[in-house]
N, C-alpha and C positions, 0 to 999 in steps of 0.2 A: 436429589435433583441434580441434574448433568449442568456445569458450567461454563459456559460460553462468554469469552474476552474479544470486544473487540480494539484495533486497532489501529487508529488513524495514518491517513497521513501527511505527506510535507505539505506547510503552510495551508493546514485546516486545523478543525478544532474537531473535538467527539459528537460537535453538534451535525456532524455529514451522516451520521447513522443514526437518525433522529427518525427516519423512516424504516430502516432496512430491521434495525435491532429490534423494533416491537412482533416484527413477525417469528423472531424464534421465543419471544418471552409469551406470545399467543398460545403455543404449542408446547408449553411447559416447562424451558429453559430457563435456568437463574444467568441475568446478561449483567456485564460488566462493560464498560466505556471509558476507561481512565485516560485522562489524557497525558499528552509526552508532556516531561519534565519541563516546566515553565508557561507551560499553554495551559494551568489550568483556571485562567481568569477570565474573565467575559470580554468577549471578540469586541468590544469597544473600548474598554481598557487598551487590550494588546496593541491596538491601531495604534491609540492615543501617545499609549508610553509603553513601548516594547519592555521586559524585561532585559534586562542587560546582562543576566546570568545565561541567556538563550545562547549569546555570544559564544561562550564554552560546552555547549550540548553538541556533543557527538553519536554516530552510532553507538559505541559501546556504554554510555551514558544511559540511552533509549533500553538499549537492549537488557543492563544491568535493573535498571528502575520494572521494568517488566517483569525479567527474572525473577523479585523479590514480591511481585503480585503472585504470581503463578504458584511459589513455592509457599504461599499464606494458605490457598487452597487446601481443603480436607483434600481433595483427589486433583488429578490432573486434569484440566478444562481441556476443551476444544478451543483454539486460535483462528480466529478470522482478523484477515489482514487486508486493507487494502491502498496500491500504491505503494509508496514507500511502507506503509506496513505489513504489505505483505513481503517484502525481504526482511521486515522485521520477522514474522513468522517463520521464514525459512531459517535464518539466523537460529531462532530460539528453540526450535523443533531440529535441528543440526548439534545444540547443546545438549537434549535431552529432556526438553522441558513440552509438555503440553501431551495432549492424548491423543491431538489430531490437529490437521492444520488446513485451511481452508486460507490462498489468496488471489486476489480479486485484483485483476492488473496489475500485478505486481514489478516493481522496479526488478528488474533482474540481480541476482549476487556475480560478484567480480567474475569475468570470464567468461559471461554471457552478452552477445552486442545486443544494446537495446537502440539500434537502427530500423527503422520498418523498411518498408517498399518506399520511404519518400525519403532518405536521406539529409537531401539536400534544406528540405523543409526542418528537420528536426536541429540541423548543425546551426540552420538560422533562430530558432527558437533559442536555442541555448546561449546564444550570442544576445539576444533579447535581455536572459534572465541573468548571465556573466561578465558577459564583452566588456559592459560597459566600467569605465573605473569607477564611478561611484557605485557601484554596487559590488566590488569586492571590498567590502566590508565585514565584520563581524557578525550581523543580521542583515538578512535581504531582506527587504521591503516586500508587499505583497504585489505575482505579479501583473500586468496589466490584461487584459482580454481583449482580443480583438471582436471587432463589432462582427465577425461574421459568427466569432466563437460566442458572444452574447446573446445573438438572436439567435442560433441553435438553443441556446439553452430557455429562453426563454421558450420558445416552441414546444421544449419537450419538459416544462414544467422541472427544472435543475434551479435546485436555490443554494449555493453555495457560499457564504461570505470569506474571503481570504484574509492570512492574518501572516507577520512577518516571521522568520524561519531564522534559522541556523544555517550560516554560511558552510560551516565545518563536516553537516552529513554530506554534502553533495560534493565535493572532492574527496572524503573518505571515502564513496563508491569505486575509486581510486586503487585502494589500497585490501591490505591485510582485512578490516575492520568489516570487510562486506564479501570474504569466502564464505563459502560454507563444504560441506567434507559432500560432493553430490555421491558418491560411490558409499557413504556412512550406511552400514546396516542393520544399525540399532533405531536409525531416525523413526519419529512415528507417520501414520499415513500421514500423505500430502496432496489438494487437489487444488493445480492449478487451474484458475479460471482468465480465461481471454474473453473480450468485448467485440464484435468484430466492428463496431463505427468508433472504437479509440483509435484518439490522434498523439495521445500522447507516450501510452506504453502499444502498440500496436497487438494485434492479437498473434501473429509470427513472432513476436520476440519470447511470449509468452510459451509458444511451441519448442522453441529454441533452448527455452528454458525447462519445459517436461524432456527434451532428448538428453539433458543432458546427467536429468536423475535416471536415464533407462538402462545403466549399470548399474544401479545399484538393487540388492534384491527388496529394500522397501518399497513398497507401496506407494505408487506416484499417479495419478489420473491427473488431465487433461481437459475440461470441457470449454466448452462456446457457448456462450450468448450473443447469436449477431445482430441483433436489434441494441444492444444496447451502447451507450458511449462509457469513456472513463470515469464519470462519473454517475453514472445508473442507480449506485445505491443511494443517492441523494434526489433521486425523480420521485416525486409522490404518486405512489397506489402504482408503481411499476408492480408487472407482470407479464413474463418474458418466458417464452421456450425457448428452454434451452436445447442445448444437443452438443454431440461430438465431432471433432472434424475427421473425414476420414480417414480412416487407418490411424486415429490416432485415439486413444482413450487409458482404460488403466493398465497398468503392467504390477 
């Protein structure tokens, strides 16, 4: 039986593929959900009393704790990542680890801009979730929604609860801790997926991010879902064509 890991990610829990997962264990895949080092308590705890070890969770933390799932495996699984997990996938699939790698809005790895077409909107967003001094802290808080971002989600049946983060991954996006080799040509396949109504990783950065494996001679595709938002895999009973954008798919 083929094994499929998924991946969460920043400030959620494994409970966001509480819909998306059963459709490959339907179809006869053995699924995996482990959550990132320290989040694996119930989203009411986490609120209540943060772990305080969260504080020190970095990427190569995330990426290390995963390593040591993957390599427990009789054989090497398929990676589905989404969000920041899906640079976790690229990451790990860059190491040599997994059979295949499948991510879903994926934060981009260093060296690729995750700016969409609104710029201006996104520098404000981050300011939101940085700017401010109390929240450069050692754990961020979970972070707020705007009401216009609420009643989307209500509309489109999106039940996501947030839980407080690691200050430490998201300036490591920064640094060394989040290359990966894009020209590597030992990596296994990789398909990146774009959303085209995400606000938060846009589906061009997503693009920006297939040109930039298109040296290398692995296996890199490209697809679109534009019906759906960044968080799609947490819509209940979603079901979405997909498609490719033009002139862009596998190499």
């Amino acid at each position: 039986m083929e094994t499929i890991i998924f991946i969460h990610g920043a400030w959620v829990t494994p409970r966001c593929w509480r819909y998306f997962a059963p459709l490959f264990a339907d179809r006869g895949y053995r699924t995996l959900a482990p959550a990132w080092p320290c989040k694996g308590r119930a989203v009411g705890d986490q609120l209540a009393h943060p772990d305080p070890r969260l504080a020190k969770v970095g990427i190569p933390e995330i990426v290390a704790y995963y390593r040591a799932i993957i390599r427990s495996q009789s054989k090497p699984p398929v990676l589905v990542g989404h969000s920041f997990g899906g640079l976790l996938v690229q990451l790990l699939l860059d190491q040599g680890l997994g059979a295949a790698g499948i991510a879903i809005s994926s934060v981009p790895p260093r060296g690729v801009s995750a700016l969409g077409s609104s710029p201006l909107r996104a520098v404000q967003k981050a300011w939101m979730l940085f700017g401010a001094p109390s929240r450069w802290r050692g754990i961020l808080p979970p972070p707020q929604r705007d009401p216009e971002e609420k009643a989307l989600r209500k509309i489109q049946g999106i039940d996501v609860t947030l839980v407080p983060e690691s200050r430490r991954i998201f300036w490591q996006l920064l640094t060394r801790e989040a290359e990966v080799a894009f020209r590597n040509p030992e990596r296994a396949p990789l398909l990146l997926v774009g959303c085209g109504k995400d606000r938060c990783v846009p589906p061009e950065v997503q693009q920006r991010n297939w040109e930039r494996y298109c040296t290398s001679p692995a296996r890199t595709d490209f697809a679109l879902f534009p019906d759906l938002t960044h968080l799609g895999i947490a819509r209940t009973g979603t079901r979405s064509a997909g498609g490719v954008l033009p002139g862009v798919g596998g190499r």
